[in-house]
ROPALUM-866680 format. One line per field, with one value per residue: x negated, y negated, z negated of N, C-alpha, C, O in turn. Coordinates in nm, 2 decimals. Each point is the difference from the previous one (the first is absolute). Layout:
n.east	[X,...]
n.north	[Y,...]
n.up	[Z,...]
ca.east	[X,...]
ca.north	[Y,...]
ca.up	[Z,...]
c.east	[X,...]
c.north	[Y,...]
c.up	[Z,...]
o.east	[X,...]
o.north	[Y,...]
o.up	[Z,...]
END
This chain:
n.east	[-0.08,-0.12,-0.03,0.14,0.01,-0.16,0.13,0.11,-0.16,-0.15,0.15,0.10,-0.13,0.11,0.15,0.10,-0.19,0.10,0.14,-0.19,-0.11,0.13,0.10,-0.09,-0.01,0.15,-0.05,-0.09,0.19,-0.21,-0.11,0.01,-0.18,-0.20,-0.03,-0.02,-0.23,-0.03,0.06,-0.13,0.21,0.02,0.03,0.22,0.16,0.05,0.05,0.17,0.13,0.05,0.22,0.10,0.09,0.03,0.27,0.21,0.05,-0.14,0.04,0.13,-0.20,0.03,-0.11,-0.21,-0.06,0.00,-0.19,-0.20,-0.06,-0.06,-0.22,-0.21,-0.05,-0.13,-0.18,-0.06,0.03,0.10,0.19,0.22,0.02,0.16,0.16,0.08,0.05,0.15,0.22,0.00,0.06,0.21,0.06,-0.20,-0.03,0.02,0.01,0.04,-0.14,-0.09,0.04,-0.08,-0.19,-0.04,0.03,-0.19,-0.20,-0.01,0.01,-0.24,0.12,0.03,0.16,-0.11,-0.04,0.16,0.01,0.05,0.20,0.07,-0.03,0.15,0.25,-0.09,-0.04,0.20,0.10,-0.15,0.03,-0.06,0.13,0.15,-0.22,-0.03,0.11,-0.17,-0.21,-0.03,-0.01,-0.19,-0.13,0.09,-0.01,-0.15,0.14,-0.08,0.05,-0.21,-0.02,0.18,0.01,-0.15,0.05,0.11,-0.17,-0.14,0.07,-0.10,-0.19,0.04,0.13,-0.09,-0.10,-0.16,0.17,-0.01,-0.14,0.18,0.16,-0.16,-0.04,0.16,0.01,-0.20,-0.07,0.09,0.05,-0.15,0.17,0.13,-0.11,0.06,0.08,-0.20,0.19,0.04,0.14,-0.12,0.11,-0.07,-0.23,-0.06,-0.05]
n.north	[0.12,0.10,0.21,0.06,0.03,0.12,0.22,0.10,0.09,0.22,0.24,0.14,0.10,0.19,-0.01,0.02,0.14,0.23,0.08,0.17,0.23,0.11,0.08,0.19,0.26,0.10,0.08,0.22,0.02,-0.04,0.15,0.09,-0.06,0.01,0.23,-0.04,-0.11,0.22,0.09,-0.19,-0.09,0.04,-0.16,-0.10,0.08,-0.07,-0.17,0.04,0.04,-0.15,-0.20,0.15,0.06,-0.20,-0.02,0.08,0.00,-0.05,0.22,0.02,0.13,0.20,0.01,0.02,0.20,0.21,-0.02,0.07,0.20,0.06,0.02,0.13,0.25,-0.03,0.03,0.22,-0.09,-0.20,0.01,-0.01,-0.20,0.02,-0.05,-0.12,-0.19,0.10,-0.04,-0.14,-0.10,0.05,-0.20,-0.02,0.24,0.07,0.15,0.25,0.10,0.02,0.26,0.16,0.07,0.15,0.10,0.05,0.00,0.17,0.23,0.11,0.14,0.21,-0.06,-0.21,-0.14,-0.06,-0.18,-0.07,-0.02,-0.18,-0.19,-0.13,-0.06,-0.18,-0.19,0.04,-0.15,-0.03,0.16,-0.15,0.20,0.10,0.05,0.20,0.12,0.10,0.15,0.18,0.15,0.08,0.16,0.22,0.19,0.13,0.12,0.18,-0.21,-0.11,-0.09,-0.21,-0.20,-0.18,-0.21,-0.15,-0.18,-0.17,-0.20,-0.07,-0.20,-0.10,-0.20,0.10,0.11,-0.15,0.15,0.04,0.17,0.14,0.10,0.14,0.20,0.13,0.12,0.18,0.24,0.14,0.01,0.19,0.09,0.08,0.20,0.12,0.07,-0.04,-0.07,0.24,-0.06,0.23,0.18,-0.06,0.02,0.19,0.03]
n.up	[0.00,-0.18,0.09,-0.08,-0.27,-0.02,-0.01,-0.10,-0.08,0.07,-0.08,-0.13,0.07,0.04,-0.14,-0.23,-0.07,0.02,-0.02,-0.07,0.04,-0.11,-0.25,-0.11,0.04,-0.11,-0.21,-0.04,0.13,-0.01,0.03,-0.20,-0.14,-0.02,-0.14,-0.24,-0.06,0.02,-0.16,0.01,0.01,-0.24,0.12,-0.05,0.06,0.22,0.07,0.06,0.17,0.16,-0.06,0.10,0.25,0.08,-0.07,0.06,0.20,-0.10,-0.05,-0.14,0.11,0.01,-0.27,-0.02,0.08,-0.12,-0.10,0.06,0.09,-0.27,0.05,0.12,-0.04,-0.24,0.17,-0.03,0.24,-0.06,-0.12,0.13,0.09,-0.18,0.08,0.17,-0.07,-0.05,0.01,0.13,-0.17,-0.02,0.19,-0.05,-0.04,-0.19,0.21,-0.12,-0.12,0.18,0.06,-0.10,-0.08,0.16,0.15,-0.10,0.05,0.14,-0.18,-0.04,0.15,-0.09,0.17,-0.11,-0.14,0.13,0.14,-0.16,-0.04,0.13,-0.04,-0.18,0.01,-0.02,-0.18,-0.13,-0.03,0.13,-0.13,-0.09,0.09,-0.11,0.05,0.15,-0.14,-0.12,0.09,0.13,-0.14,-0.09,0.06,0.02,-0.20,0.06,0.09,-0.17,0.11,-0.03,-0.16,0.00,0.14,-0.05,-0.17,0.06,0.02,-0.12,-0.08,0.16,0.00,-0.20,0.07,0.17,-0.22,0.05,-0.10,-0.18,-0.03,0.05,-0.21,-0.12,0.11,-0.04,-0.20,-0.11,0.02,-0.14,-0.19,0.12,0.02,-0.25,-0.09,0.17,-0.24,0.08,-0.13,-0.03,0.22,0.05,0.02,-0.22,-0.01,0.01,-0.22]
ca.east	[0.08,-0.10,-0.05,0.11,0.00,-0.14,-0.01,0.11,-0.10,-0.09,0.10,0.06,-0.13,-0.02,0.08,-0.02,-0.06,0.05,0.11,-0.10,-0.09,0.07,-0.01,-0.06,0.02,0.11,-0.02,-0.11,-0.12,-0.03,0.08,0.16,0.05,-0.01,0.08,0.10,0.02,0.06,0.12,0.07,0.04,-0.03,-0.16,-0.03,0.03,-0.14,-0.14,0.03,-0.09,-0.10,-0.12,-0.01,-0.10,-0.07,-0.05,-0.04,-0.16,-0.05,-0.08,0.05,0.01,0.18,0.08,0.02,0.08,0.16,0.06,0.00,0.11,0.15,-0.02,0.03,0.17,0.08,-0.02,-0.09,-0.06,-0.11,0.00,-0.08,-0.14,-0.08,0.00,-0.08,-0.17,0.01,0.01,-0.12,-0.07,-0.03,-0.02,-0.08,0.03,0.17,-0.01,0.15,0.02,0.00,0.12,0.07,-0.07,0.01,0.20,0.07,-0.07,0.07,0.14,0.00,-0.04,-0.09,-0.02,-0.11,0.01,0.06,-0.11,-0.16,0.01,0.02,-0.14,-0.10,0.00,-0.03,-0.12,-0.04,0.08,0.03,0.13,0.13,0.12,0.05,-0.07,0.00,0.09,-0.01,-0.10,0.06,0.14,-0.06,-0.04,0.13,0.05,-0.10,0.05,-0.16,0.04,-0.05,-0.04,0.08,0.05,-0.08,0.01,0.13,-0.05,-0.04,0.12,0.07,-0.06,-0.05,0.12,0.06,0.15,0.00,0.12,0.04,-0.08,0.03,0.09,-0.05,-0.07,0.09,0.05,-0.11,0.02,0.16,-0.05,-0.09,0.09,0.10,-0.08,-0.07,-0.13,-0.04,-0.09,-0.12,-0.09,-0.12,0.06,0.11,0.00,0.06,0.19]
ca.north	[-0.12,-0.11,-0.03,-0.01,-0.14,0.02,-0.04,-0.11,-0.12,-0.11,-0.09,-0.16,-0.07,-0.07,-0.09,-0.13,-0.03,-0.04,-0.10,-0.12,-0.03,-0.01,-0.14,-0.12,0.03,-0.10,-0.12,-0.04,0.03,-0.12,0.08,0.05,-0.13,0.00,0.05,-0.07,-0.11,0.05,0.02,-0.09,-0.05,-0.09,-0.06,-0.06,0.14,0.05,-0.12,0.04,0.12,-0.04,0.01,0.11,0.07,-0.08,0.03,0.12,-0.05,-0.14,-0.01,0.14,-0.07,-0.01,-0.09,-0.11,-0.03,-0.03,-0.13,-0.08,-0.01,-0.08,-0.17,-0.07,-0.05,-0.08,-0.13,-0.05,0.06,-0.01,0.08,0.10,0.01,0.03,0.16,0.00,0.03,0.10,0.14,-0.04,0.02,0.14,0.08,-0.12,0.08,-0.01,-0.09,-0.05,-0.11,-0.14,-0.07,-0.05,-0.16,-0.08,0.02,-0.08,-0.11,-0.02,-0.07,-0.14,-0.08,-0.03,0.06,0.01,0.14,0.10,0.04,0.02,0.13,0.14,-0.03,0.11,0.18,0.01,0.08,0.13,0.07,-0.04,0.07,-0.07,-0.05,-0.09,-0.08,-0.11,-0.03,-0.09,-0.10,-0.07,-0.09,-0.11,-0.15,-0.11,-0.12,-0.11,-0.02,0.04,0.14,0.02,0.06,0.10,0.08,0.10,0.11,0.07,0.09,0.08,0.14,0.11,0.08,0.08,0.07,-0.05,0.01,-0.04,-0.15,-0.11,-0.09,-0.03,-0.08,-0.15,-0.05,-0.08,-0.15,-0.11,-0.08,-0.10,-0.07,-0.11,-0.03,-0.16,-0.10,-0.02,0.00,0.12,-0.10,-0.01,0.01,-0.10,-0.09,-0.07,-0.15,0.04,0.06]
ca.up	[0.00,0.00,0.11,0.06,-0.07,0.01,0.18,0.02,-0.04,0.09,0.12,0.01,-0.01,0.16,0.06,-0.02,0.08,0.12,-0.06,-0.06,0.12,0.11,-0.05,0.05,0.14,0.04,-0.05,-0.03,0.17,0.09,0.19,-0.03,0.05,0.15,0.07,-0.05,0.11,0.14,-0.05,-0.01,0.09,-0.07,-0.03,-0.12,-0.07,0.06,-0.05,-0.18,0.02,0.02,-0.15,-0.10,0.04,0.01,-0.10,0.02,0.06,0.04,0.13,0.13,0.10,0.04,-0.08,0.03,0.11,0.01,-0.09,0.09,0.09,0.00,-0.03,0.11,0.05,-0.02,0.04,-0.13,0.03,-0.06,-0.08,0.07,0.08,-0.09,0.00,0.10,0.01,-0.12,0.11,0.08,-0.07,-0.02,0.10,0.04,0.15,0.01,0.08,-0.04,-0.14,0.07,0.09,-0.12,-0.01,0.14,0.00,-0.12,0.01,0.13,-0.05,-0.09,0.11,0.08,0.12,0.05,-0.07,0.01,0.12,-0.04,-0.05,0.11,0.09,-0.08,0.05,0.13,-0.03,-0.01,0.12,0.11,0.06,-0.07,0.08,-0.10,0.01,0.12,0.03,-0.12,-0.01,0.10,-0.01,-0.05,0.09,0.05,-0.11,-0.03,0.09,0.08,0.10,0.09,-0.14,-0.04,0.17,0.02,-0.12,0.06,0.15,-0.02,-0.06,0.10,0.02,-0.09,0.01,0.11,0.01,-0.21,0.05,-0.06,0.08,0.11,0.03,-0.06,0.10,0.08,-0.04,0.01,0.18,0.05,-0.12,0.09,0.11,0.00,-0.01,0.07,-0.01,-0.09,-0.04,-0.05,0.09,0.09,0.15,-0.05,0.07,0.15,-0.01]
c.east	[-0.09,-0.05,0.12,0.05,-0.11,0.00,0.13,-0.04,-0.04,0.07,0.02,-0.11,-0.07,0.07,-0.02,-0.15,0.03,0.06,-0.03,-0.04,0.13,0.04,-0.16,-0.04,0.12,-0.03,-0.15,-0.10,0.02,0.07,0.09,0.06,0.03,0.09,0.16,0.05,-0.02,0.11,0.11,-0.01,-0.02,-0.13,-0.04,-0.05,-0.15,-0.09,0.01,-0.06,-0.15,-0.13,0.03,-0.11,-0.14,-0.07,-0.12,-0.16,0.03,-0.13,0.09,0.08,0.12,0.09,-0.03,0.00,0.12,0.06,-0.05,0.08,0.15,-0.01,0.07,0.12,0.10,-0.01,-0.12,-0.14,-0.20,0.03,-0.09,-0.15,-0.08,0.03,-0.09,-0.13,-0.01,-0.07,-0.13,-0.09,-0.03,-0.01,-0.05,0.01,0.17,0.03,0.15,0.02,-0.06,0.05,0.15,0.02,0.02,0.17,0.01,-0.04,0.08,0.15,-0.02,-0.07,-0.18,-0.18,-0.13,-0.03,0.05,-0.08,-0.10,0.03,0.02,-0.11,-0.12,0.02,0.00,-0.14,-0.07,0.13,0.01,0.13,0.07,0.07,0.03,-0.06,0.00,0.14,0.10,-0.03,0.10,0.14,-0.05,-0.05,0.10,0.05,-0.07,-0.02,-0.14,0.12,-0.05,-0.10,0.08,0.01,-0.17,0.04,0.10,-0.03,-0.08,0.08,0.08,-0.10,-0.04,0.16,0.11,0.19,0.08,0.14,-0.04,-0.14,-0.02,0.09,-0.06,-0.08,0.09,0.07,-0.06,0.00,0.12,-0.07,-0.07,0.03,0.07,-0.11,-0.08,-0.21,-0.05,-0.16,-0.16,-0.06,-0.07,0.08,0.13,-0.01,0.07,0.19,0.07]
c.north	[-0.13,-0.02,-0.04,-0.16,-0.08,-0.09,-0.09,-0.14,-0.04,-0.03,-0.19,-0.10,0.02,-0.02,-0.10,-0.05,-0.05,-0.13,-0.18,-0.04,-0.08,-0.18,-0.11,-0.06,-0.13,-0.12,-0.09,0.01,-0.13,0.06,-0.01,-0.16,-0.03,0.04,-0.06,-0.09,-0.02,0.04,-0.09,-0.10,-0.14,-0.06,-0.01,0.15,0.07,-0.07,0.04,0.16,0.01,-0.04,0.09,0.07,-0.08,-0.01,0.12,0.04,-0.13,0.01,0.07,-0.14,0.00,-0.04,-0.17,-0.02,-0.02,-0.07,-0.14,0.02,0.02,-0.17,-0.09,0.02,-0.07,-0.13,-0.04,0.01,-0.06,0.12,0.14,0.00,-0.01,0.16,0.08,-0.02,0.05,0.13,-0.01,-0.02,0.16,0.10,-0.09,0.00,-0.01,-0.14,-0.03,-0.13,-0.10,-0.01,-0.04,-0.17,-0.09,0.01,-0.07,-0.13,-0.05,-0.06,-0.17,-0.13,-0.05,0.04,0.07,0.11,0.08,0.06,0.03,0.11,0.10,-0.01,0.12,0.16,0.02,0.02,0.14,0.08,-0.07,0.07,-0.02,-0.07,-0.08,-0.13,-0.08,-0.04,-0.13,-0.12,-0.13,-0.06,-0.09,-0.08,-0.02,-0.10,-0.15,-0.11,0.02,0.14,0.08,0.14,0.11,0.13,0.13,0.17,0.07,0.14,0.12,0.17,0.02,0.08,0.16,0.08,-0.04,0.03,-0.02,-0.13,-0.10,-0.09,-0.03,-0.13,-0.15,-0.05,-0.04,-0.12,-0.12,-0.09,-0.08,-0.09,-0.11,0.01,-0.13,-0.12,-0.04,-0.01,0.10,-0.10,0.02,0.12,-0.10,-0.10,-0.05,-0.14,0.01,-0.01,-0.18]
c.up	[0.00,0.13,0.10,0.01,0.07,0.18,-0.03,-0.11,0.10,0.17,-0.06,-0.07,0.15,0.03,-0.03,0.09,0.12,-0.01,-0.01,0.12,0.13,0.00,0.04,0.15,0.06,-0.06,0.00,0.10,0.04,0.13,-0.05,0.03,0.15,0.07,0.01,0.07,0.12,0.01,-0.04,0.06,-0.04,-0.02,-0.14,-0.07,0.08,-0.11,-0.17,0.01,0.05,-0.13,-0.06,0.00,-0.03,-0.18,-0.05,0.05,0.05,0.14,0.10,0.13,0.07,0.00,0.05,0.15,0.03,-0.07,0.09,0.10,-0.03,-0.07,0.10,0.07,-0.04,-0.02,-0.12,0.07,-0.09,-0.13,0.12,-0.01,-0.15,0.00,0.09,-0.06,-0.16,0.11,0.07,-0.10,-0.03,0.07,0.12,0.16,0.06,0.12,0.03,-0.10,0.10,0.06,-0.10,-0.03,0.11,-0.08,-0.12,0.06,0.09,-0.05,-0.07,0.14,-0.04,0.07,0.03,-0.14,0.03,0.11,-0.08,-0.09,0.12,0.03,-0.06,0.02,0.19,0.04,0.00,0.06,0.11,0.08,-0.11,0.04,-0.12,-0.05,0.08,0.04,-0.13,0.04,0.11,-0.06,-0.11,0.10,0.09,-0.07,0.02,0.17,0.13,0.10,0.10,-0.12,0.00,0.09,-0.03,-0.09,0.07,0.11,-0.08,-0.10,0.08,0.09,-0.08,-0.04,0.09,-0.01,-0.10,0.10,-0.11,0.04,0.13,0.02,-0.04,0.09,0.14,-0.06,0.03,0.16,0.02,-0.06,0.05,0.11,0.01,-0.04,0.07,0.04,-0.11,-0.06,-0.04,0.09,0.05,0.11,-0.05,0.09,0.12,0.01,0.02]
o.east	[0.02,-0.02,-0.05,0.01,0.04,-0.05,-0.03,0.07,0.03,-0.03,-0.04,0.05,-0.08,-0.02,-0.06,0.03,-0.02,-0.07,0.06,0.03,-0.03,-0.02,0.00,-0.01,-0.04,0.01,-0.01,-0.12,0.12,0.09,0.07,0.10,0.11,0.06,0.06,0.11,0.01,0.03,0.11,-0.12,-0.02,-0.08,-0.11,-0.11,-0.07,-0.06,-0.10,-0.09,-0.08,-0.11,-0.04,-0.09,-0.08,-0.12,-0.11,-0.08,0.09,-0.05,-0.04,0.09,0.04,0.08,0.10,0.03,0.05,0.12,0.09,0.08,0.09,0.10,0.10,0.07,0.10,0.07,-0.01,-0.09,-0.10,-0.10,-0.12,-0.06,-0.12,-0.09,-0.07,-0.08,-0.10,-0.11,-0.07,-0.10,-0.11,-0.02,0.10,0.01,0.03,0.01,0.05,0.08,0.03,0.03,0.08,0.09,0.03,0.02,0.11,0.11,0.05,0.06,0.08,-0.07,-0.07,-0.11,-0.01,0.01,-0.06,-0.05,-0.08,-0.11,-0.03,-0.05,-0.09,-0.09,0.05,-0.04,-0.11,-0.02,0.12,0.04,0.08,-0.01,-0.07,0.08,0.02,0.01,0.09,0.07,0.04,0.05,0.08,0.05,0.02,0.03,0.06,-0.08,-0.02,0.02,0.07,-0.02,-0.02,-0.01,0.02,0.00,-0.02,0.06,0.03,-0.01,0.10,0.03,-0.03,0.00,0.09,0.09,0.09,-0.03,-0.01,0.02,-0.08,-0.02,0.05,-0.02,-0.05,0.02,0.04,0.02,0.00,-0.07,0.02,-0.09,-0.01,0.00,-0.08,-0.08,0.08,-0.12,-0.08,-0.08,0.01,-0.03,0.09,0.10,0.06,0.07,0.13]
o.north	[-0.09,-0.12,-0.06,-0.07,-0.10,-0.10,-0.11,-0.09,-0.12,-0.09,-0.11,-0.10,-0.09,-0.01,-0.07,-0.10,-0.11,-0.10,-0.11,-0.11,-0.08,-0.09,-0.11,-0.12,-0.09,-0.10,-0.12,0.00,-0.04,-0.07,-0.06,-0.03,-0.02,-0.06,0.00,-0.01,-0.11,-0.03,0.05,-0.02,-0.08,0.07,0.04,0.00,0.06,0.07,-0.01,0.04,0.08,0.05,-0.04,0.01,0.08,0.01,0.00,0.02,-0.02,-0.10,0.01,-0.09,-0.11,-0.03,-0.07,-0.12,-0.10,-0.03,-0.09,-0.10,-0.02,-0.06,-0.08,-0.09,-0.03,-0.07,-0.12,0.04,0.08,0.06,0.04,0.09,-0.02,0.08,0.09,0.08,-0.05,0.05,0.09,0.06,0.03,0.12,-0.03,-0.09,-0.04,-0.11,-0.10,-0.10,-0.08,-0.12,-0.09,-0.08,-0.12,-0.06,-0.06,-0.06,-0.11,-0.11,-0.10,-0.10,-0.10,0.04,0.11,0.12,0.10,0.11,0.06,0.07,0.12,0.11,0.08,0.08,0.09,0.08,0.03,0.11,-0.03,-0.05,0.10,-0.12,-0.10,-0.08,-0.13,-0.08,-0.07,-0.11,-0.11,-0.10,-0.10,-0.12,-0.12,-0.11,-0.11,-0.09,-0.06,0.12,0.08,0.10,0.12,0.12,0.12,0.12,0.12,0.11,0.12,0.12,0.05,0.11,0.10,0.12,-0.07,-0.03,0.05,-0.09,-0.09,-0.11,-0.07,-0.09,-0.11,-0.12,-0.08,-0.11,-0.11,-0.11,-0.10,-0.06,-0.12,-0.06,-0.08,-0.12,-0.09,-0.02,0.06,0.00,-0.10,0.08,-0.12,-0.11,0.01,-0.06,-0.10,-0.01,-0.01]
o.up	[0.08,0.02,0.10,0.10,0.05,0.05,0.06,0.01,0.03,0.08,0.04,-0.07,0.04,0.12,0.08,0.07,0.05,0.01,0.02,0.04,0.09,0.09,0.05,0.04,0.07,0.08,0.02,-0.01,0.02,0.03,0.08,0.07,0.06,0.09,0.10,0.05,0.05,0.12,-0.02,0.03,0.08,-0.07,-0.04,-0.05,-0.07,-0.08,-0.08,-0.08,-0.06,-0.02,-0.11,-0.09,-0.05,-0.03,-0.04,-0.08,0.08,0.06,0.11,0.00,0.02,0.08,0.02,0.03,0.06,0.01,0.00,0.01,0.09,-0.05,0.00,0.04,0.07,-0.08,-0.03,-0.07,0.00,0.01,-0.02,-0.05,0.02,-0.05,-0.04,0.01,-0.04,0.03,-0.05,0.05,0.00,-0.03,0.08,0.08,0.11,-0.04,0.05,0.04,-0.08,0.03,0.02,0.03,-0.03,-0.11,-0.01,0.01,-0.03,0.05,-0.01,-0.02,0.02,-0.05,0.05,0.04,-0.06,-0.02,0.07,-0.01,-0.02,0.04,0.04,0.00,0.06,0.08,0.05,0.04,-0.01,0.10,0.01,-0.02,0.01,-0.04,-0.02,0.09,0.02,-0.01,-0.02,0.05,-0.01,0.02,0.03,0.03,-0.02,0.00,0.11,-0.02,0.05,0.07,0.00,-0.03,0.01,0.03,0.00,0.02,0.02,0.01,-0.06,0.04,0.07,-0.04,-0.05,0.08,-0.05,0.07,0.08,0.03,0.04,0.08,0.03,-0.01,0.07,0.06,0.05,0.04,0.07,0.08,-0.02,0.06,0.09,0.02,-0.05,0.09,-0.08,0.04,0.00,-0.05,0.01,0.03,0.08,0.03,0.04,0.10,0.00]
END
């Protein structure tokens, strides 16, 4: 009987273990956060998950990406770009986390940082469609359409079937068509 008592002691002392492990698993995993606030639809409630996890490791790189990219979608784009370079601090290579940074820079208009962050993962990637197509709609912003028109050509060179850089490069031509000029070509004197 005593051995019997014995296995029904340490069943429910692994359960309760179990139990334990699973609770903190749901509660106490920085990922469990993450996971959570992927799962919901609410920013306030992502960014409240986000510093949990954050609490939790204060280095785990994920966490503050995705806490930078639900900043900036909600128009917080200087809060982003301190996350962003949290995040770039601990992963210095990460050429995602600058195109990151161009798109926060780009929502806070402005322009020329934002080229200089593509410029930098172009550097070491020169076939970064996303870059050169970044890049080209910052120097359209900035009214360099002849810049733009190059970034355009070249991410279709590198993805010729990429529609949305197609359609931004037909706008553009209408764009310097009504306008008559493509100001910051060489034969602009000529138009």
């Amino acid at each position: 009987m005593t051995e019997k008592n014995e296995n029904i002691k340490m069943n429910k002392t692994k359960q309760k273990e179990l139990e334990s492990a699973e609770k903190t698993e749901e509660t106490g995993s920085p990922r469990q956060f993450l996971i959570k606030a992927r799962e919901t639809e609410n920013y306030e409630d992502k960014l409240r998950l986000y510093d949990e996890a954050l609490t939790l490791d204060p280095l785990y790189l994920d966490a503050w990406i995705q806490k930078g990219f639900a900043l900036d979608r909600i128009g917080m784009s200087v809060d982003a770009l301190a996350c962003y370079d949290r995040a770039l601090e601990l992963d210095p290579e990460n050429l995602g986390l600058r195109c990151l940074k161009g798109v926060a820079f780009n929502n806070l208009k402005d322009f020329e940082k934002s080229i200089e962050c593509y410029d930098e993962v172009l550097k070491v990637n020169p076939e970064d469609v996303f870059s050169w197509y970044k890049k080209g709609s910052a120097m359209e912003s900035l009214g360099r359409y002849g810049e733009a028109m190059k970034c355009y050509d070249k991410a279709l060179e590198i993805d010729p079937t990429d529609a949305l850089i197609r359609e931004n490069k037909m706008r553009l031509l209408g764009l310097i068509y009504k306008k008559g000029t493509l100001t910051d070509s060489p034969d602009s004197g000529f138009n």
